[in-house]
C-alpha positions as CSV (number, residue, x, y, z in Angstrom):
1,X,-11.0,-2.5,60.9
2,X,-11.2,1.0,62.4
3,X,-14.4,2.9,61.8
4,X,-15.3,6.8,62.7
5,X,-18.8,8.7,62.0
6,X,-19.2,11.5,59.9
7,X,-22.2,13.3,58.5
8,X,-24.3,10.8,60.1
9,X,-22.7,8.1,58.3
10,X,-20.4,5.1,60.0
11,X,-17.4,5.0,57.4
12,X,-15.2,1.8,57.6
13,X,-11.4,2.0,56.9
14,X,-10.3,-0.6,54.0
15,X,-10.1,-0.8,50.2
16,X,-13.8,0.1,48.8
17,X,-15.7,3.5,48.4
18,X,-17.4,4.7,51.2
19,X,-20.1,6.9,51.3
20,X,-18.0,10.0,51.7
21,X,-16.6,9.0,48.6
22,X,-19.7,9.2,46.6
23,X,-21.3,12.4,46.9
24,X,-24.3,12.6,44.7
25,X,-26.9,14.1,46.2
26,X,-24.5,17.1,46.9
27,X,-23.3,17.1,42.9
28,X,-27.2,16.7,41.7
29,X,-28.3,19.7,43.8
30,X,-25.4,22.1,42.6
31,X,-25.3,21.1,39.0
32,X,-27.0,23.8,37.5
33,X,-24.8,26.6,39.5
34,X,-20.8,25.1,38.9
35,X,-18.6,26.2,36.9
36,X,-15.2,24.5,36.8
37,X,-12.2,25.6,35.8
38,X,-9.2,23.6,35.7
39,X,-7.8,24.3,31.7
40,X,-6.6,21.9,29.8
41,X,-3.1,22.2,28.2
42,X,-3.2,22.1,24.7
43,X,0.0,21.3,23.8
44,X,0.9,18.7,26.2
45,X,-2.4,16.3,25.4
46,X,-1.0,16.9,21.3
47,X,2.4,15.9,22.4
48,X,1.2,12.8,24.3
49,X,-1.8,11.5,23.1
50,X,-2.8,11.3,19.2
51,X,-6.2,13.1,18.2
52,X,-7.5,9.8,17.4
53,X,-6.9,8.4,20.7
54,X,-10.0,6.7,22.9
55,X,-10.1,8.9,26.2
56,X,-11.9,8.8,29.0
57,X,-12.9,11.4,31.4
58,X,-13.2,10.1,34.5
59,X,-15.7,12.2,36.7
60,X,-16.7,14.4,33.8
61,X,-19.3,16.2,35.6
62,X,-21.0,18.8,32.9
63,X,-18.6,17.6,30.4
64,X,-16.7,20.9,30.0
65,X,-13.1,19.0,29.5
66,X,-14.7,16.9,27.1
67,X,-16.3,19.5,25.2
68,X,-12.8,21.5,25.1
69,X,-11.1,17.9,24.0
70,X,-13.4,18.2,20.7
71,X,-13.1,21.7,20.4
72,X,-9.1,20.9,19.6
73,X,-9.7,17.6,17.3
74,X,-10.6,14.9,20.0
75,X,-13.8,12.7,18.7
76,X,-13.2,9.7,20.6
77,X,-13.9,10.8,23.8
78,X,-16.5,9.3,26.7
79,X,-17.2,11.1,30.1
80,X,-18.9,9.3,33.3
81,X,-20.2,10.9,36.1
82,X,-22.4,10.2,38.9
83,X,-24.6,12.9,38.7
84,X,-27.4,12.6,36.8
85,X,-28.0,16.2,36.8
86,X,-24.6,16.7,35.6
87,X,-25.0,14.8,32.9
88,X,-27.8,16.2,31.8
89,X,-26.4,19.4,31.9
90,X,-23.7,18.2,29.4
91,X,-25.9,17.0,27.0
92,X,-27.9,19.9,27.1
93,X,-24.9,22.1,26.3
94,X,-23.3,19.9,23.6
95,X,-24.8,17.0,22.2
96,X,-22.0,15.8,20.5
97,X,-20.4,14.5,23.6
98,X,-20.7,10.9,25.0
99,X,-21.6,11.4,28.7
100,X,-22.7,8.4,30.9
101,X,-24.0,8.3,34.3
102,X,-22.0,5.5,36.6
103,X,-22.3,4.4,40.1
104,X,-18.7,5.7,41.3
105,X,-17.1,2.3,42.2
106,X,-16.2,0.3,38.7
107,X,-16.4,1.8,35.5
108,X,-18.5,-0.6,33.0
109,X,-15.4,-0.8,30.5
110,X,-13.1,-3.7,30.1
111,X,-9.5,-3.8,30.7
112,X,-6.9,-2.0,28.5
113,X,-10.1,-0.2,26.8
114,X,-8.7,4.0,26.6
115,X,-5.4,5.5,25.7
116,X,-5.9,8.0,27.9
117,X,-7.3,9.0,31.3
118,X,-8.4,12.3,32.7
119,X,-9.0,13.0,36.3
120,X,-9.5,16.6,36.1
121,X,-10.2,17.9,40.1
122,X,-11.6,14.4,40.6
123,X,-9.2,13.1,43.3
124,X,-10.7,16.4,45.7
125,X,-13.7,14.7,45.4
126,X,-13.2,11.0,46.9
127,X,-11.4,12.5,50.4
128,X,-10.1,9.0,51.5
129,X,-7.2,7.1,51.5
130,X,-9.2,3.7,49.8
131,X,-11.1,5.7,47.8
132,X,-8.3,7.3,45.9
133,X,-6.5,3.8,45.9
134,X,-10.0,2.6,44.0
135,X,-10.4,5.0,41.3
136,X,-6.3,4.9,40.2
137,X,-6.8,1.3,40.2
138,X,-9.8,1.6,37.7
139,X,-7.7,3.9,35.8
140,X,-4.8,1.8,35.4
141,X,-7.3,-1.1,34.7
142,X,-9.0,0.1,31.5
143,X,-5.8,2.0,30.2
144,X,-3.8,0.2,27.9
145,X,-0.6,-0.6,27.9
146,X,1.5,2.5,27.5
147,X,-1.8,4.6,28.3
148,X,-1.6,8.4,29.8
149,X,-3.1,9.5,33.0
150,X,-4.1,13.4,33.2
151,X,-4.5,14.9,36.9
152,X,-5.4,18.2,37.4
153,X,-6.0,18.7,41.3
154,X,-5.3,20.6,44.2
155,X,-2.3,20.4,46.6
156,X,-2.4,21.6,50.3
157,X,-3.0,25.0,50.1
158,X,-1.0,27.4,51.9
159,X,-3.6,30.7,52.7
160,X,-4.9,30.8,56.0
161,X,-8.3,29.9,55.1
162,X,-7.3,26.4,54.0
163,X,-5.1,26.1,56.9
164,X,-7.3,26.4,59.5
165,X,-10.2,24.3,57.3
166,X,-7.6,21.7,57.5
167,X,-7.1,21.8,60.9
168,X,-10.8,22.2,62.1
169,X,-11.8,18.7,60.2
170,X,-8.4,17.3,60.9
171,X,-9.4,15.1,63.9
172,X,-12.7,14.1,63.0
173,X,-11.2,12.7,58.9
174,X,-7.8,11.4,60.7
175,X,-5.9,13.4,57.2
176,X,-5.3,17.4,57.5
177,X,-6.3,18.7,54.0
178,X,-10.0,17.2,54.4
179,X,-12.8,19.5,55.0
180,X,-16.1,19.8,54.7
181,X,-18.2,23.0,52.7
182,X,-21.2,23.3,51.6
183,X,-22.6,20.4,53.0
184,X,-20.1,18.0,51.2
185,X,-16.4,16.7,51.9
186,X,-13.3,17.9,49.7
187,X,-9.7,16.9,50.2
188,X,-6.4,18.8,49.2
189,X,-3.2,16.9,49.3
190,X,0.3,16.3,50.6
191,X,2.2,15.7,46.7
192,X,3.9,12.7,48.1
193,X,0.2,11.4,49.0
194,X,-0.2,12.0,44.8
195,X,3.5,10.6,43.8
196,X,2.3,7.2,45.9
197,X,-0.9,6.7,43.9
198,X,0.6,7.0,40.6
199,X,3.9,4.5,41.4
200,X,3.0,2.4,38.7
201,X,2.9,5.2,36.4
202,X,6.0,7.5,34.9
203,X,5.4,10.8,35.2
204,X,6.4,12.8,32.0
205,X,4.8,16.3,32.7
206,X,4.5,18.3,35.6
207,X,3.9,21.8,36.6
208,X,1.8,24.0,39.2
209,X,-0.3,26.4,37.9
210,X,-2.8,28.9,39.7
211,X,-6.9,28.8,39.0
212,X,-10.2,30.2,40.5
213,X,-12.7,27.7,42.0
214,X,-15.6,26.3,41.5
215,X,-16.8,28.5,44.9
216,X,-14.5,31.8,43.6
217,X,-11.1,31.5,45.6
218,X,-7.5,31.7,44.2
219,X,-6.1,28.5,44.5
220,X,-2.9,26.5,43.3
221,X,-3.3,23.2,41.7
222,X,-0.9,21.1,40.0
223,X,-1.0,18.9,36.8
224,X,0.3,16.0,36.0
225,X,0.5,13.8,32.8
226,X,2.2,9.9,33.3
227,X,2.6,6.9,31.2
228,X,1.1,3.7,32.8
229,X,4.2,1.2,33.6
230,X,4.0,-2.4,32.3
C-alpha cells in the first residue's frame, strides 16, 4: 500500500474514504456563505423519473436541489450531508425537506431503497480515486433495479487558472485536476475517469453546460443522467 502526506494527514491508497475525502470541518465553517449553482433540468428528471419517485440526494449540502425537486412536484425526496451546519441551513430555509446528517462512508439505507440518485458537484468533493469508487458503489447499492443516477460535475477545465492549479498540486495528489483552495481539496476530471465509474450504468443523457461557482468563476461542467445495469 502506497501512502503520501497531505495537509498534515498520512492518506493510504486502497478502497475506503480517507480523510481528504471527508471534509467537514471545511463545509461547517463555509455553510452560511455558499451558494451553489449547478441547475437542475426540468425536463430530463420528468422524462426519466416519475414525480412519485423515492430520490436521494446524495451530498445535499443546504438542500437547494431538493428544494427545487419539490418546487416541480417531487415529495419523496431525502438529502444527506455531512455538514451539520449545512443541514441546518436547509431546514432553516425550507422545512418541508428531509435533510439528514451522515458520516460520508455508508449511507444508513438498505439496498435497492431510491429510484433515483443525485450527485449534484459531489464527485469534486471526494478528490480520490477510492473515494469516488466508494460513493458510486453506495449509489448503485441503494438504487433499485432500473434506478437513475444524476451527475452534475466538473470536467478538467481548460482556462489557465485551472491549468496551472492542476499542475501546482499535481505531484503532491499523484492525479492533475486536484487542487487545493481555501483550505480544502477539490478535484476536476478527465471524462474517461467519469465514463469508468458509471460502467455499470447506461448512460441516457448527456450534455455540457456552462455555470458560475460556488467561489464566482466561469466554469464548464457536464451532466449526466444513466440507468443502473442489472
Amino acid at each position: 500500500m502506497k501512502q503520501w502526506r497531505s495537509m498534515g494527514t498520512i492518506l493510504t491508497i486502497g478502497f475506503e474514504m480517507r480523510d481528504v475525502d471527508i471534509q467537514m470541518e471545511y463545509w461547517d465553517r463555509v455553510a452560511s456563505s455558499k451558494h451553489f449553482t449547478h441547475p437542475i433540468p426540468a425536463s430530463a428528471f420528468q422524462k426519466f423519473i416519475p414525480t412519485t419517485a423515492k430520490i436521494l440526494d446524495y451530498g445535499c449540502g443546504y438542500g437547494r436541489v431538493c428544494s427545487n425537486l419539490f418546487d416541480i412536484g417531487y415529495r419523496n425526496v431525502t438529502g444527506i450531508d455531512i455538514s451539520g451546519e449545512m443541514i441546518r441551513r436547509g431546514r432553516l430555509l425550507n422545512s418541508n425537506l428531509d435533510l439528514r446528517i451522515f458520516d460520508g462512508k455508508s449511507p444508513d439505507f438498505s439496498d435497492c431503497s431510491f429510484d433515483a440518485c443525485l450527485a449534484v458537484a459531489l464527485l469534486t468533493c471526494i478528490p480520490s480515486d477510492s473515494g469516488q469508487e466508494q460513493v458510486v458503489s453506495e449509489i448503485y447499492r441503494v438504487l433499485k433495479s432500473d434506478g437513475v443516477i444524476f451527475i452534475s460535475d466538473y470536467p478538467l477545465q481548460r482556462d489557465l487558472r485551472n491549468i496551472n492549479r492542476y499542475k501546482q498540486f499535481e505531484e503532491e495528489y499523484r492525479t492533475f485536476g486536484v487542487f487545493q483552495t481555501e483550505g480544502a481539496v477539490f478535484r476536476h476530471h478527465e471524462m474517461g475517469k467519469i465514463y469508468k465509474l458509471l460502467r455499470k450504468f447506461e448512460i441516457v443523457l448527456e450534455k455540457t453546460i456552462k455555470v458560475n461557482t460556488m467561489n464566482g468563476h466561469d466554469a464548464d461542467i457536464f451532466q449526466i443522467m444513466a440507468r443502473k445495469k442489472v
